[in-house]
N, C-alpha and C positions, 0 to 999 in steps of 0.2 A: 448162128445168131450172134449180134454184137453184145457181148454182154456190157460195155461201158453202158448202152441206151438204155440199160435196166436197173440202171443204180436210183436212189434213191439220198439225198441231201437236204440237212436240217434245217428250217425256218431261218437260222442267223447265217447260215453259209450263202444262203439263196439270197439273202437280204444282201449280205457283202457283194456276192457276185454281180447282182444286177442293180447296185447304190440305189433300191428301196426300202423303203423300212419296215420291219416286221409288221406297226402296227396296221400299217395300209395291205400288203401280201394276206393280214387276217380280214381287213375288211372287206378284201376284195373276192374271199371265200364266201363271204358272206352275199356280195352281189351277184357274181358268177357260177352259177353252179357246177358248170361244167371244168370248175377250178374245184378238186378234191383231193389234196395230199392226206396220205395214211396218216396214222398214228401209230408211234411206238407204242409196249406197252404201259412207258413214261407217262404217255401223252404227248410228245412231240412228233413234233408235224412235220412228214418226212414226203418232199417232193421229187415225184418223177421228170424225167426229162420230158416227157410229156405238159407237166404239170409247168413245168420251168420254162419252158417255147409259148404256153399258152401265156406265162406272165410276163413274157419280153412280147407278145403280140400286143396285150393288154396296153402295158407301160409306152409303147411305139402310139399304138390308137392315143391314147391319153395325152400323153405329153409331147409326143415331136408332131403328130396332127391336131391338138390342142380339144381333142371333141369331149364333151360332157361323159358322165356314165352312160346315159343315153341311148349316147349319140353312138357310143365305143359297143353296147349292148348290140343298137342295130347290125352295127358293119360284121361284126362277130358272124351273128346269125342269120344275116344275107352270104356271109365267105362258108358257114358250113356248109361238108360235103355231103349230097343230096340220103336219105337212110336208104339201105340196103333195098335190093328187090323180094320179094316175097321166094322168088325163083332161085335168088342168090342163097337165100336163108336157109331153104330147101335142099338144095344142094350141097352147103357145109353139112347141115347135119347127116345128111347119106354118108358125107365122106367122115365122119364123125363115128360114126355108128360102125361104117368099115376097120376105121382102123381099131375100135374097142373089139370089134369082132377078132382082130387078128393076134390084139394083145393077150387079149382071153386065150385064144387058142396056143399061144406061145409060152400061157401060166401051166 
């Protein structure tokens, strides 16, 4: 696994990196839910690279396409990818249950 894709970087680093400003990155938590960086046990708000591609898509919709909240909300959730099959879900968990089975037996 890449461990760089797992790091996790504070509100002012994410703010420099991508020239928004904290207070828009908090407000934009506020509109998009599917924007949720952790918190330390600060209180600082520590985003995923996940977290951090969702707000260069956010920032792209917004300002170099020029669309509303809106308009940046729709496109969002017309681009997400379809939820999982009932079949797929079903079958993680077997293979879920396999490998607890095999950890257990290797305790």
């Amino acid at each position: 696994m890449n461990e760089s894709r797992n790091r996790l970087v504070r509100i002012g680093e994410v703010s420099r990196i991508l020239d928004i400003p904290a207070y828009v990155l908090r407000y934009w938590e506020t509109e998009f839910p599917e924007l949720q960086p952790t918190k330390s046990a600060s209180g600082q708000r520590l985003y995923s690279d996940r977290d951090i591609d969702m707000i260069r898509q956010i920032a792209q919709l917004r300002y170099d396409e020029k669309l509303t909240l809106s308009g940046t909300k729709r496109k969002l959730k017309n681009s997400e990818l379809p939820a999982p099959s009932q079949d797929l879900i079903k079958s993680l968990r077997n293979v879920k249950n396999s490998l607890q089975e095999i950890l257990a037996d290797l305790r």
